[in-house]
C-alpha positions in Angstrom: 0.0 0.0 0.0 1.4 3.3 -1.1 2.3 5.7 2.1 0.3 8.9 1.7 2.2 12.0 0.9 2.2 14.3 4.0 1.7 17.8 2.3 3.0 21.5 4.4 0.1 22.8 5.7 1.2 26.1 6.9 0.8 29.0 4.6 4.0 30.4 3.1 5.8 33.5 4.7 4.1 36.7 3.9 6.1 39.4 3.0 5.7 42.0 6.6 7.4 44.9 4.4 3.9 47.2 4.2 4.1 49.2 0.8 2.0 51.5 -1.1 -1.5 50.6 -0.3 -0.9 48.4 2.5 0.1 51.4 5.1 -2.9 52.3 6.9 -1.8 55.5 8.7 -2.4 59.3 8.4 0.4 60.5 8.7 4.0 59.1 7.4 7.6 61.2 7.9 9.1 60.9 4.0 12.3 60.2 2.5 12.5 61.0 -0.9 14.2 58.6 -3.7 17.7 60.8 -3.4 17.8 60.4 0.1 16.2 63.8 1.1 14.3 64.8 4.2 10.5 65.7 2.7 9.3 66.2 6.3 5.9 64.7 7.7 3.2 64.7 5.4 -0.3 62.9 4.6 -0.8 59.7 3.6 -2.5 60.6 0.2 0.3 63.3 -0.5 2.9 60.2 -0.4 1.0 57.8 -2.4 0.9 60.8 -5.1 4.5 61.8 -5.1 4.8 57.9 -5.0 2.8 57.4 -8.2 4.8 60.7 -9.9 7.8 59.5 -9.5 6.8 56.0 -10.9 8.3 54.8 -7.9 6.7 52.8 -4.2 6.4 54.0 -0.9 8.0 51.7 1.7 7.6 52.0 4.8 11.8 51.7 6.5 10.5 52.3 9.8 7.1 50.3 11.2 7.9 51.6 15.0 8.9 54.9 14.3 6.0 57.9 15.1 4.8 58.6 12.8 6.5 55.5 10.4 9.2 56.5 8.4 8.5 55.8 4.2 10.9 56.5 1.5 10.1 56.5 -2.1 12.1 53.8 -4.1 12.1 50.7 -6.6 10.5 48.1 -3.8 11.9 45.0 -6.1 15.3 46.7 -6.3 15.2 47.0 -2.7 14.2 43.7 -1.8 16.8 42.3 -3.8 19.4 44.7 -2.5 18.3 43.0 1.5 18.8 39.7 0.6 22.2 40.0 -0.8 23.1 42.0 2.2 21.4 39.0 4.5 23.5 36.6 2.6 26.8 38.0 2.7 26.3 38.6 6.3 25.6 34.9 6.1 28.7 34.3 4.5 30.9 36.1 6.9 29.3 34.4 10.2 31.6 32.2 11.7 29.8 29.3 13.0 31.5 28.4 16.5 30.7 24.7 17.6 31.3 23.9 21.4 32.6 20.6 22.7 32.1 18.5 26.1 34.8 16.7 27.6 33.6 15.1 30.9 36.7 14.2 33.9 36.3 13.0 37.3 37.8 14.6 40.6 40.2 11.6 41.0 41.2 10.8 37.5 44.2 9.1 36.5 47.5 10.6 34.8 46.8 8.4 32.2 43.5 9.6 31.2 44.0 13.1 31.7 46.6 13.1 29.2 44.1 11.9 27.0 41.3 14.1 27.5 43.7 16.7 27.6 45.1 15.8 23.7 41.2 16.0 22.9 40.6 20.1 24.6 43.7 21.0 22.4 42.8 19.4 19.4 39.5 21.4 19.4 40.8 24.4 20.4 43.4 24.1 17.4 39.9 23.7 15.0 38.6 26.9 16.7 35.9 25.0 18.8 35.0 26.3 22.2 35.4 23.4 24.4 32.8 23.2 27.9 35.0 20.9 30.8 32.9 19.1 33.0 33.9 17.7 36.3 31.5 15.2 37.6 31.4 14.8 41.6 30.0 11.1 43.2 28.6 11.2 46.9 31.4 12.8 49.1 33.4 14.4 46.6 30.4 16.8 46.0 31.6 18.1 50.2 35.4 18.9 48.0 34.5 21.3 45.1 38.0 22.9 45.5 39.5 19.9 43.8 37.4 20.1 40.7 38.4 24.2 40.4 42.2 22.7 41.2 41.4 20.0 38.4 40.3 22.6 36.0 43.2 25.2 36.4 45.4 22.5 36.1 44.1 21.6 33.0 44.2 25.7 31.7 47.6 26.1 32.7 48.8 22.4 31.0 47.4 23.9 28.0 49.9 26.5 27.5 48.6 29.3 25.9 45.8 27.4 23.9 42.6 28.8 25.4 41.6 31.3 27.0 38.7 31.2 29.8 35.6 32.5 28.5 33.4 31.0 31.5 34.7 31.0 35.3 34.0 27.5 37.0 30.7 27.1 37.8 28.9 24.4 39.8 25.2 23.3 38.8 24.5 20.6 41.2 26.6 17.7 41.1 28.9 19.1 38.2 31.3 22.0 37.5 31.7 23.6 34.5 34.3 25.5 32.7 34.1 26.7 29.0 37.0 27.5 27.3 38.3 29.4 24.1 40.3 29.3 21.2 43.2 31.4 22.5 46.5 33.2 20.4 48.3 29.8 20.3 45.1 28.0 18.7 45.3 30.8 16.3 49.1 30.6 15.3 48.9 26.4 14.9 45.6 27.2 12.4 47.4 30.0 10.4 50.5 27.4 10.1 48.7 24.4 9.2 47.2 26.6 5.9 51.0 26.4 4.4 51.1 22.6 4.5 47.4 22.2 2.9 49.0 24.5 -0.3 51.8 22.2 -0.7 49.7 19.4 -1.0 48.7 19.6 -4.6 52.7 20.0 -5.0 53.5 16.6 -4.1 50.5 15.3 -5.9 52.6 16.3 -8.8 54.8 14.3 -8.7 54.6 12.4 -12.7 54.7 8.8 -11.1 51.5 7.5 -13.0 54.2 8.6 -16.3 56.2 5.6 -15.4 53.2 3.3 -15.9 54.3 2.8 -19.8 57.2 0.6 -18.4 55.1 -2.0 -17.5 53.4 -1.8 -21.4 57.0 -2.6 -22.9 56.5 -6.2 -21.9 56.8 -8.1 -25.0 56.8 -11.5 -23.0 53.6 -12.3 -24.9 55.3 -11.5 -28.7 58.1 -14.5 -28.6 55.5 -17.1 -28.6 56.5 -18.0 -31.5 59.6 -19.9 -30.1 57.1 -22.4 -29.4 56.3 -22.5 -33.3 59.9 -23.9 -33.5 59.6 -26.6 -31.5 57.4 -29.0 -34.2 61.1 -28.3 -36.5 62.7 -30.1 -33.8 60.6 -33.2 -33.6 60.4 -33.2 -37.6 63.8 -33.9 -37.8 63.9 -36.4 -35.1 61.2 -38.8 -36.8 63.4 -37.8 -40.1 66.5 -39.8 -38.2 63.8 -42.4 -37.0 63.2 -43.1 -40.7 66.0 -43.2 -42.2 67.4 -45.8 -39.2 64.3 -47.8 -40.3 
């Protein structure tokens, strides 16, 4: 039995932007097309100098009393936001922040560890939130978790920076941490190496692939052709002996 498509229901997204008609006020303060103060007139008086000028009225400023309107090309204009929304869309730097959990008493062993994973995301430019998690009487000992934690900062050498003090929330502490100037010299020289990678990709070994083609092992078959000669003249001997 086919599954029923499930169709979107909710209307699409109106455009809020009230132009020409659709501003239902007395009063608006206008901006011509040039830019130019025109002062505070009627609503009428706008929608003419609107139509004049072969031109909308837009109202730029909904909360304003009364709204602000400027005459101009609504379609130009619109078009003009959305590349502005998507360039600042471009330039946004999306920031992801990690978890790594500990434990008051955790071994050398695995702090080292967890520690290799903080700088590792730090050197991506990740924020990075350190938990320590207290079990029944280490919760009366929070000073060893803040201990645990600077530790931790100060093993890091320059690699974050703290953007969030220790904090406890019940049973765990928190600590969130940011890319700091270190993190930011590793990224810039890691970019070198990733531009010297097509370099050795170079390299013209798939050119030496014709030697294996030379291999004319195949072509002197025909020493096998010679080998009927050979028992031709040895039933020639057999004969004459007969």
């Amino acid at each position: 039995m086919p599954v029923p498509r499930r169709f979107d229901r909710r209307p699409p997204e109106r455009d809020t932007t009230r132009i020409n008609e659709r501003i239902r006020v007395p009063k608006v303060r206008l901006i011509g097309a040039e830019g130019e103060q025109l002062g505070i007139v009627d609503i009428d008086e706008a929608l003419k100098r609107a139509q004049d000028a072969d031109l909308d009225l837009v109202e730029v400023a909904p909360g304003s009393k009364p709204p602000v309107t400027r005459l101009l090309d609504y379609s130009k204009y619109k078009y003009e936001q959305e590349q502005k929304q998507k360039q600042a869309r471009k330039h946004q730097q999306q920031v992801n922040i990690r978890e790594i959990k500990l434990r008051p008493k955790i071994a050398q062993h695995d702090y080292e560890t967890k520690m290799g994973h903080v700088a590792r995301f730090l050197r991506h430019q990740d924020k990075v939130k350190v938990t320590i998690m207290f079990r029944g009487r280490e919760q009366a000992h929070p000073e060893r978790g803040r201990a645990l934690l600077q530790r931790l900062y100060e093993d890091l050498d320059g690699l974050a920076v703290i953007e969030s003090q220790p904090l406890q929330e019940g049973r765990n502490m928190s600590m969130l941490l940011a890319p700091g100037k270190e993190a930011a010299k590793v990224e810039d020289e890691a970019a070198p190496s990733d531009e010297e990678a097509p370099a050795a990709a170079e390299k013209p070994a798939a050119e030496e692939a014709p030697v294996a083609e030379e291999k004319p092992a195949a072509e002197e078959t025909p020493a096998a052709d010679e080998t009927p000669a050979a028992e031709d003249e040895t039933s020639g001997d057999d004969a004459a002996a007969a």
